[in-house]
VEXBA-257306 format. One record per residue: y negated, x negated, z negated of N, C-alpha, C, O, CB in turn. Coordinates in steps of 0.05 Angstrom, whole numbers, plus 5000, padded with zeros to 4 digits. Each point is the difference from the previous one (the first is absolute). Glycine has a CB too. Layout:
YXZYXZYXZYXZYXZ;...
//
This chain:
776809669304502450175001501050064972500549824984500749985062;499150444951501650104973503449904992502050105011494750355000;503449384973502249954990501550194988498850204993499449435006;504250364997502450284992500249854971500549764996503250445056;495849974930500949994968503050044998501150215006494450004978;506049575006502550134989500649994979499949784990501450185039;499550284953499450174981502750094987501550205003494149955022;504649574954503550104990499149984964497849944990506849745060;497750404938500050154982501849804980502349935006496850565022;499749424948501049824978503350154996500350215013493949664958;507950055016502250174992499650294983501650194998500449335003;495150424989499250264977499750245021500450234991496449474966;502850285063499050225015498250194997500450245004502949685003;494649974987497650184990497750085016498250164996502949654968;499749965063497050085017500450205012502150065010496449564999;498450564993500350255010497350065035497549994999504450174931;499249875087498250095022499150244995501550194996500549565035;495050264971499050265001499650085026498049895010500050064950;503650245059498750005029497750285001500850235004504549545021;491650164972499250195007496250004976499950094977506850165044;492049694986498549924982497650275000497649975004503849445002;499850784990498550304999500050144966500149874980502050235078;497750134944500050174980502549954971499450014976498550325069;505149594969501549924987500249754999499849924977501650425028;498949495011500349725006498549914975501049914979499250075077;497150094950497949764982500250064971499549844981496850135056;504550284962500650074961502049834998499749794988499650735000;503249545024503049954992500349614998501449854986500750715047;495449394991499749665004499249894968501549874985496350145075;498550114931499450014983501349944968499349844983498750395057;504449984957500750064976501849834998500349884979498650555016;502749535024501449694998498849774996500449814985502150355040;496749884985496649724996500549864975500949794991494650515028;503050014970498449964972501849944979499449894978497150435035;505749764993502849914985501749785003502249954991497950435009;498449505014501949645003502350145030502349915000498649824924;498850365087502750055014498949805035497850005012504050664956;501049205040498849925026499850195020502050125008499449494983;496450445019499550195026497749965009497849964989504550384997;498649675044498349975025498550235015502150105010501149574994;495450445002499850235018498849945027498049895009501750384951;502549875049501050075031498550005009498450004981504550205020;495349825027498950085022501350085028500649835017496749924957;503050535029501549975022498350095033500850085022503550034937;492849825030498050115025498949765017499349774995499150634976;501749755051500849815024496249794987497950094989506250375072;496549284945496949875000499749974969497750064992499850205054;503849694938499650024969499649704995501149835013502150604974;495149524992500549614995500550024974499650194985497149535047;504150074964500449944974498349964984498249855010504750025003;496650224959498250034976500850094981501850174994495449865028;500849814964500050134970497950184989497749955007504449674985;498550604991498150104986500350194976502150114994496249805046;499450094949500450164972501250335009498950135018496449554953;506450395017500850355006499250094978501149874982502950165045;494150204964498850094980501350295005499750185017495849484977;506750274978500750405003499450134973500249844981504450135052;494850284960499150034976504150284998500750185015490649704986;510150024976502550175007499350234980498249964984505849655029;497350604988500050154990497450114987500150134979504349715023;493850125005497850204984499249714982498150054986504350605007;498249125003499449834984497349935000499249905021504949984983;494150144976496649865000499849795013497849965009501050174952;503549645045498749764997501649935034502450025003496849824928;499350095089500749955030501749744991498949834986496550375048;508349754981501849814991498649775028500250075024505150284948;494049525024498749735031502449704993500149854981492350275019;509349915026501149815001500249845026500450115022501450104942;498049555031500949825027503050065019502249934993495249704974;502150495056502849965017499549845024497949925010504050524975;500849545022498949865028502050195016502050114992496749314997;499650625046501550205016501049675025499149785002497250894989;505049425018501949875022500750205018501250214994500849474976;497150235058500550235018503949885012501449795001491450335019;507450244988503349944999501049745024502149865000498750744984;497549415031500549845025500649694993501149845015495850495012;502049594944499749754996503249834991500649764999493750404988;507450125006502849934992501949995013500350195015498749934958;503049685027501750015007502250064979502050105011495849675024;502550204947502150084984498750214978497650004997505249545012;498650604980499150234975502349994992501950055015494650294999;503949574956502050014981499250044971499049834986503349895046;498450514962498950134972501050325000502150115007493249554991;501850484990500150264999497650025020498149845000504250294951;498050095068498750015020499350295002501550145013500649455005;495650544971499150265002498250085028498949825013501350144934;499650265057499550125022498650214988501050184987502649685042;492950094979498850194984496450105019497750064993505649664953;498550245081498550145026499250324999500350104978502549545050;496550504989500250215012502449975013500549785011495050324990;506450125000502749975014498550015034501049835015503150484940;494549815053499949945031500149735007500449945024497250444982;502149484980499449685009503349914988500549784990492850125001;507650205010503949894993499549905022498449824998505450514977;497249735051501449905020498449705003501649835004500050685020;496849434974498049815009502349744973501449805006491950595012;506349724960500449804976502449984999500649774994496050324979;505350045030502849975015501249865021502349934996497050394990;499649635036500349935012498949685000501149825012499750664999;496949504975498949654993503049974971501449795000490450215009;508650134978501649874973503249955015501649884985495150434967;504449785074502050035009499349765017502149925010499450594982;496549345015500149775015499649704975499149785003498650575047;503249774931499249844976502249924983501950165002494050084999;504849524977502649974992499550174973497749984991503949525033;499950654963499050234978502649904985502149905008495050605018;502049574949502650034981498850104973497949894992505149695031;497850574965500150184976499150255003499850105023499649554953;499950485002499950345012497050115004498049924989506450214981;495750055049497750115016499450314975501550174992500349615075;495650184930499850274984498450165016497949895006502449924949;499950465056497450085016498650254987501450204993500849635051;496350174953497450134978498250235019497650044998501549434971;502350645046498150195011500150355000501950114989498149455037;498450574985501950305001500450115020498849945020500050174947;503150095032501650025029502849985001501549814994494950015025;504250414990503249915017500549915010499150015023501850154979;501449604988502249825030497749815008499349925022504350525006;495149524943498149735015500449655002498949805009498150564974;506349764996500649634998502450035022501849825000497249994938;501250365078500849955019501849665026502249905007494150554969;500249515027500049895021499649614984499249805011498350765028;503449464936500149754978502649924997500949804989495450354984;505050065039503350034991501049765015501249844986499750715009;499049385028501349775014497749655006500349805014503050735012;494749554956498749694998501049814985498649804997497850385009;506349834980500649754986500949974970502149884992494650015039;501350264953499150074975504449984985501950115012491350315006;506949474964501950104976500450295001501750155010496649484961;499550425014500050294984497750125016498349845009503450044937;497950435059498050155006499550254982500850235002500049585043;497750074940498450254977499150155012499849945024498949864946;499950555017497950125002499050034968501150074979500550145070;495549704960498750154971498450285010498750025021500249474951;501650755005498250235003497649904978500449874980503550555035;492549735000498349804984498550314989499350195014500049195019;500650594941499050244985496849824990499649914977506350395003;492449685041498049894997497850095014500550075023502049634965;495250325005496950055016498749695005500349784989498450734982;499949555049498549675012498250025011500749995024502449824985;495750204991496349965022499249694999500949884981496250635001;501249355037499149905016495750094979498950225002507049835055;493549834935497150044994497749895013500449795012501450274953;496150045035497649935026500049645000500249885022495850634968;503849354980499449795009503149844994500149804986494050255006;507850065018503149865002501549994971502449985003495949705039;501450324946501550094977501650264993499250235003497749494987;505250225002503050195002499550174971499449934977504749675052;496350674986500850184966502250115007500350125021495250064958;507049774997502549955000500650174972499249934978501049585053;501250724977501250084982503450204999500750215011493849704981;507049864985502350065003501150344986500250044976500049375025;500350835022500850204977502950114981500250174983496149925048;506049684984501549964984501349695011499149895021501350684964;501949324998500849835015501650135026500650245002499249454956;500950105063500850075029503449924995500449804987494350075045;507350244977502849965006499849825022498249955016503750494968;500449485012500649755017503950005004501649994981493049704994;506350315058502650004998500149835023498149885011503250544966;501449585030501049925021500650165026501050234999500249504966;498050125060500750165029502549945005501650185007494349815013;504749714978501449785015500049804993497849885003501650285023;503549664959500149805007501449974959501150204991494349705069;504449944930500649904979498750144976497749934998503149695027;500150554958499650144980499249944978498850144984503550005034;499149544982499649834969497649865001499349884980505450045010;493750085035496949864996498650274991497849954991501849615050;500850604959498150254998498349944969497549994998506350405031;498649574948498049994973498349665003497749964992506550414969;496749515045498149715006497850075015498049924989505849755014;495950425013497150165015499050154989497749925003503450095030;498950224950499250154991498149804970497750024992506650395037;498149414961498649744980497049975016498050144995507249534992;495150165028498649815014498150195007497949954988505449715028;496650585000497050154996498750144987497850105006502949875017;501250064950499050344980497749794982500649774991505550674997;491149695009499150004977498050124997498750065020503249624974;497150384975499350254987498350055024501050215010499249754933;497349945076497550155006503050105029500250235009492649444970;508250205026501549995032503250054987501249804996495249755039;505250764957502149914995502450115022499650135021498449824929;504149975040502250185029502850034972499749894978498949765093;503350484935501449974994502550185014499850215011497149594955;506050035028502350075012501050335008500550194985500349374989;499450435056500750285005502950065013500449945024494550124983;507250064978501850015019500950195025501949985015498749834948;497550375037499250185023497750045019498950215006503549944968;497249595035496950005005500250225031498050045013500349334961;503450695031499550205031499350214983497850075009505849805033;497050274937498650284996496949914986498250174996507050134994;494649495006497549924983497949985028497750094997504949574954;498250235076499150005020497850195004497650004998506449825011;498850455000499450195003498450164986498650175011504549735007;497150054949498750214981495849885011498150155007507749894936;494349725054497549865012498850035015497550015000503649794990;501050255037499250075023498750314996497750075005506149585020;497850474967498650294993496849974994498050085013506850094963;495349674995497550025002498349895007497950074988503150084992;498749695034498749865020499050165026497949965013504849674969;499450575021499450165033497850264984499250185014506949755025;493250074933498650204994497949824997498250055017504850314965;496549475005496849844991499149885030497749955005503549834937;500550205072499049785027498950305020498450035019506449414981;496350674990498550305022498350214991498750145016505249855004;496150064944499050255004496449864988497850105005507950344984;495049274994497949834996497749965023497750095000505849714971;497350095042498849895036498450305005497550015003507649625026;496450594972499450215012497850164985498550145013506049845007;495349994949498650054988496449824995497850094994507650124996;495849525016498349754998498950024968497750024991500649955066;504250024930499449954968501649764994500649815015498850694969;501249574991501149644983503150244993500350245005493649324956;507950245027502250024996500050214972502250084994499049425033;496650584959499750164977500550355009500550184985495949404994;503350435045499450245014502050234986499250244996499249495050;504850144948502350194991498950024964501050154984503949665061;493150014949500750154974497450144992499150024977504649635005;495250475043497950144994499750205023498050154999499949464974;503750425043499950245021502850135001501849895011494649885019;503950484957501850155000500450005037502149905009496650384937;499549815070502450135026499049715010500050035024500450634992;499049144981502049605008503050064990501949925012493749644971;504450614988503149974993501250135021501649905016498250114934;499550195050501750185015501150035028501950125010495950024960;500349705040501149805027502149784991502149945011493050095015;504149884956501549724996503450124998502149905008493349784959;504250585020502550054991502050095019502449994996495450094966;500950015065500650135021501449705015502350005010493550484990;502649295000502049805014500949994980501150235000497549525035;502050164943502549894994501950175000502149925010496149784968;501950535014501850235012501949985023502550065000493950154985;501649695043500849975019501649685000501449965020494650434997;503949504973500449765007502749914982501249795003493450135012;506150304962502149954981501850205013502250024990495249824965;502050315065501750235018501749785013502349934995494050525017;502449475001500749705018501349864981502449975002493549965030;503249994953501849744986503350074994502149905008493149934964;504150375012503250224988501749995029502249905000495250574959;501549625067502149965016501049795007502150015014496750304997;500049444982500749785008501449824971500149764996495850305048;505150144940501549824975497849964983500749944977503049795048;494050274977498149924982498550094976497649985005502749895031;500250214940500250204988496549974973500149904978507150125036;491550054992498449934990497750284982499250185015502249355025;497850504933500050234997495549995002498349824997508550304969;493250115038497250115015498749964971498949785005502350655040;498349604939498150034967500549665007498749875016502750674936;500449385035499949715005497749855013498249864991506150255011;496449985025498049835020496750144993498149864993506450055054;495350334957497350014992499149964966497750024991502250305054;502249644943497949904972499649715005498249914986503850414973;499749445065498849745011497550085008498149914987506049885029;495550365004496850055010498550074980497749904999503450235041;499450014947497350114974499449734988497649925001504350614979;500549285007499949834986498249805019498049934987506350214984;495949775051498549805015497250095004497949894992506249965032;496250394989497050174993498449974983497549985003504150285009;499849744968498150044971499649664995498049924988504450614983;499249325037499649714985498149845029499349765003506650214956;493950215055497949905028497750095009499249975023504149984990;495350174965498150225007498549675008500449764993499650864971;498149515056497949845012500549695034498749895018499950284916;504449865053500549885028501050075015501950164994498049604994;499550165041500250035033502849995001501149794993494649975025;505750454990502749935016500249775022498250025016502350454977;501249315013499949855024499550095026498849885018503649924958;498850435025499750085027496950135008498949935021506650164976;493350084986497549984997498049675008498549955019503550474943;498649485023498149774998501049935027498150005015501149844932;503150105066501049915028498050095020498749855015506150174971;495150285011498750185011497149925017499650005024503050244939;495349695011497649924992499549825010497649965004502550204965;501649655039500749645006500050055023498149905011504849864954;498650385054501450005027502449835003500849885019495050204999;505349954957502449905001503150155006500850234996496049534977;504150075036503050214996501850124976501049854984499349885050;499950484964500950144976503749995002501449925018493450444982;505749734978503149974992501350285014502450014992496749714956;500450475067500050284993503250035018501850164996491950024999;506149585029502349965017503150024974501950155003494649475043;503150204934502450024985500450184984502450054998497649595005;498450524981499650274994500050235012502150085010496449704971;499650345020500350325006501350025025502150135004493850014973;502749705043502250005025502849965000501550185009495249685008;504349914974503149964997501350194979502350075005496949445006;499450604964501450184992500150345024501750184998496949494949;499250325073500350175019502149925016501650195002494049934996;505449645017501449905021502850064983501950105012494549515016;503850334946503150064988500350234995502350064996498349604985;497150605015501250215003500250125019501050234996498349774973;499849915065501550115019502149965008501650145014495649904994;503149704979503849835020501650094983502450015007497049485013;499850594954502750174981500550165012498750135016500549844946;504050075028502350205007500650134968501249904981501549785067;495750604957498050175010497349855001499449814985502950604996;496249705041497149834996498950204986500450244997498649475045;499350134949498350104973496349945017498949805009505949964936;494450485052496349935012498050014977500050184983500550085065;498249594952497949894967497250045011498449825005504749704970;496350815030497449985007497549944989497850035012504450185006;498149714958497850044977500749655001498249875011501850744951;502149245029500449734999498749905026498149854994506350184977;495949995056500050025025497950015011499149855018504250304978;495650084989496850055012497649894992498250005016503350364988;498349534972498049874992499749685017500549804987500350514964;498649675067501549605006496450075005498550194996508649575039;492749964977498449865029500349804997500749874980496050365031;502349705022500649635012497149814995497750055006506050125044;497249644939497349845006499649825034498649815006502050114933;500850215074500949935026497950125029499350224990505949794982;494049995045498450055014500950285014502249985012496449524990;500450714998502050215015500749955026498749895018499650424958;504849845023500450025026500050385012500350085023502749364968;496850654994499950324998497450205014497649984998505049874955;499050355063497150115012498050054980500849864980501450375055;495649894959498450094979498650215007499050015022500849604960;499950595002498250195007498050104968500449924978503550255070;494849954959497350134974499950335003500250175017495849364990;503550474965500250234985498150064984499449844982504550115021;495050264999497750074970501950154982501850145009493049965014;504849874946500550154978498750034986498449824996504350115007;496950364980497849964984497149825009499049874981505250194987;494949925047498049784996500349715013498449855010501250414948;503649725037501549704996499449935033500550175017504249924938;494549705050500949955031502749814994499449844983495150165045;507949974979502549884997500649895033500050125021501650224934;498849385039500149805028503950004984500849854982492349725036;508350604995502949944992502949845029500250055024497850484936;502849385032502149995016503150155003501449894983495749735010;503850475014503050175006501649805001500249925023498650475005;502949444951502149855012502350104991500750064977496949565027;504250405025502750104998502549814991501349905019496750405017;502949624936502149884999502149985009501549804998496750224981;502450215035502650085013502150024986501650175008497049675024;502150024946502349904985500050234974501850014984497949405032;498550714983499550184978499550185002498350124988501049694998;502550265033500150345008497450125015499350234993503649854963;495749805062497950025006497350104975498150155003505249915042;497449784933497650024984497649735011500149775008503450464946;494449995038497349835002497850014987499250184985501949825049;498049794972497549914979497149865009499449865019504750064953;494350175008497349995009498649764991500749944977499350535023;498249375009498849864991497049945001498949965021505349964984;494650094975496949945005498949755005500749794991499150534985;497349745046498249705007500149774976500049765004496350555024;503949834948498449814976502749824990500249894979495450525001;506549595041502449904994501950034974501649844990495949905038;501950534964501450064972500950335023498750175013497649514924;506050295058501750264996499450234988499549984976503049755023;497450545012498950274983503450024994501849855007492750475021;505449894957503950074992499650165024497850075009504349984930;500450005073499750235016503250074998501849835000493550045035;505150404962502750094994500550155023498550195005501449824945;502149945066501550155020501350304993502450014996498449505018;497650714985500950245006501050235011498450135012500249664976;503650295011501050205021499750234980500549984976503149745058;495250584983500650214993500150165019499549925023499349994941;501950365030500750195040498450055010500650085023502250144976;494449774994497350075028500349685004501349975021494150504964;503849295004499049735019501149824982501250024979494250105046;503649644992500549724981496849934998498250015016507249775004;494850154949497349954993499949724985501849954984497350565014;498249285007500449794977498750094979498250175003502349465023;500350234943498350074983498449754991500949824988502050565000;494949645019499049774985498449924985497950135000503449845023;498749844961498050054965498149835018500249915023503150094918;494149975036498349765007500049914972501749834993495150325048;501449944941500049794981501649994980500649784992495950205019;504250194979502450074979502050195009500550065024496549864940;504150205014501750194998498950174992501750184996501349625002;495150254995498550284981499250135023500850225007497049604947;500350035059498550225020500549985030499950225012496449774955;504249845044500450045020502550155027500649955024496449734947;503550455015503150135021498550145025498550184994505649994962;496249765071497950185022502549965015501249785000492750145000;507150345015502050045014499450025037499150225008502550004942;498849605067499249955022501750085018502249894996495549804988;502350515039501650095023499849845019497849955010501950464980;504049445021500049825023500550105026500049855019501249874951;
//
């Protein structure tokens, strides 16, 4: 029988939980490591045991792979967590890790490291002091034989949701350094949002293309979509108080672009895996907030790019184009003005833009880029 670890914290307050031993987890575990810092990393998957092992991340473009000893601890094994306690899952798996840390005695502040709207949500009533968000201005892949390529493209802000204000710079201490840094944000809801933006462009137009994250600084019409959501998505924000300016956010994307050429977006690689993708806290929720706004606002270009890594539930029918045989699905969101969207067998998303003009409604849909493919289909 598994004994419960209880897990308290010298007066210095330095120990740190990593919950989540993936793409971020194992860098962020790593770089503390290698710096003397105490930290554990998390396991929060059901059947996990306890171990140790070397995490080999090579950061930033560095020649030389960083290999350090950690040890993982699955979350089930605790009964108490007292420290700094990061959250560095896929947000679909909140409710699950929320709900084990809310049956748990907690004390100090919760940092949660993911992207997405309203994802520290459901952290708000487990216990925690303080409830951080960090925004993470970072690339991460997963490599064939398990080793992490980690690269930071600027440091990440870090504020407060909830709870005590004056731990904020002591946290930000305790996790900033050079390969892994963060520093103090006092507006982290527009920082959210500016992230979230670009996140709903790399997590959709990437996937859809099945390239690497370099794609914006080498395909003019990638820009030109890109520019079209954020457009759409800073329409939305402005009505909601949120004031955020358009050059801004896409010189973030050029800049990540350019400092990412060659790696996999997550949601991509999710893709590939049969894993569950982030897309629920993104493009969708920025869709679900621009219907419930007063005015609703419809993000067909933000909106349209999705798909589920989920089993369909949608009728299906087939189509020739060009040549193309297309196995697509029709799913009606309902919530979005009856916009819809297409999805292909190969589980990657074509764009498909919802068109009205006065003879018909037509989809448009690309296949491999933006250069050549525009074929206009009568429904």
């Amino acid at each position: 029988m598994i004994g419960f670890m209880d897990e308290r914290l010298s007066e210095t307050g330095e120990k740190v939980f990593v919950i989540g031993a993936g793409a971020i987890g194992i860098p962020l575990a790593a770089a503390l490591a290698v710096h003397g810092r105490d930290v554990v990393l998390v396991s929060a998957r059901d059947g996990a045991k306890r171990m140790s092992f070397d995490a080999r991340v090579r950061f930033g473009g560095e020649a030389e792979m960083v290999s350090v000893r950690i040890e993982q601890v699955p979350l089930a094994e605790f009964r108490e967590l007292t420290g700094t306690v990061v959250i560095a899952i896929k947000a679909h798996g909140n409710e699950a890790v929320a709900a084990a840390l809310t049956s748990r005695q907690v004390r100090g502040e919760l940092v949660v490291m993911q992207n997405g709207l309203g994802v520290e949500r459901l952290f708000l009533s487990c216990g925690f002091d303080t409830v951080l968000r960090s925004v993470l201005y970072v690339t991460s892949q997963t490599l064939p034989d398990g080793a992490v390529e980690f690269r930071q493209i600027t440091s990440c802000p870090m504020g407060v949701v909830a709870g005590d204000a004056g731990r904020l710079a002591g946290c930000v201490a305790r996790l900033s350094l050079p390969r892994f840094a963060f520093h103090e944000h006092s507006e982290i809801e527009a920082e959210v949002w500016r992230k979230t933006v670009v996140n709903a462009v790399f997590n959709s137009i990437c996937p859809l293309l099945e390239v690497d994250n370099g794609v914006f600084a080498r395909d003019a019409g990638a820009v030109a979509v890109a520019r079209q959501i954020v457009a759409e998505c800073l329409a939305l924000a402005s009505d909601l108080g949120i004031l955020l300016d358009e050059d801004e956010v896409m010189e973030k994307i050029l800049k990540i672009s350019g400092g990412s050429d060659g790696v996999m977006i997550s949601t991509l690689q999710d893709i590939r895996a049969g894993r569950e993708t982030e897309i629920e806290n993104l493009n969708l929720e920025l869709a679900r907030i621009g219907a419930t706004a007063k005015p609703a606002h419809a993000l067909p270009i933000t909106g349209g790019i999705i798909w589920y890594n989920r089993k369909p539930k949608y009728n299906a029918h087939h189509f020739h184009a060009n040549g193309h045989l297309v196995f697509s699905e029709v799913v009606n969101l309902g919530c979005l003005l009856d916009l819809h969207f297409v999805r292909s067998n190969r589980s990657v998303f074509y764009f498909c833009e919802f068109i009205q003009t006065i003879e018909r409604t037509v989809f448009l849909i690309l296949y491999q880029d933006f250069h050549d493919a525009g074929v206009f289909l009568d429904i």
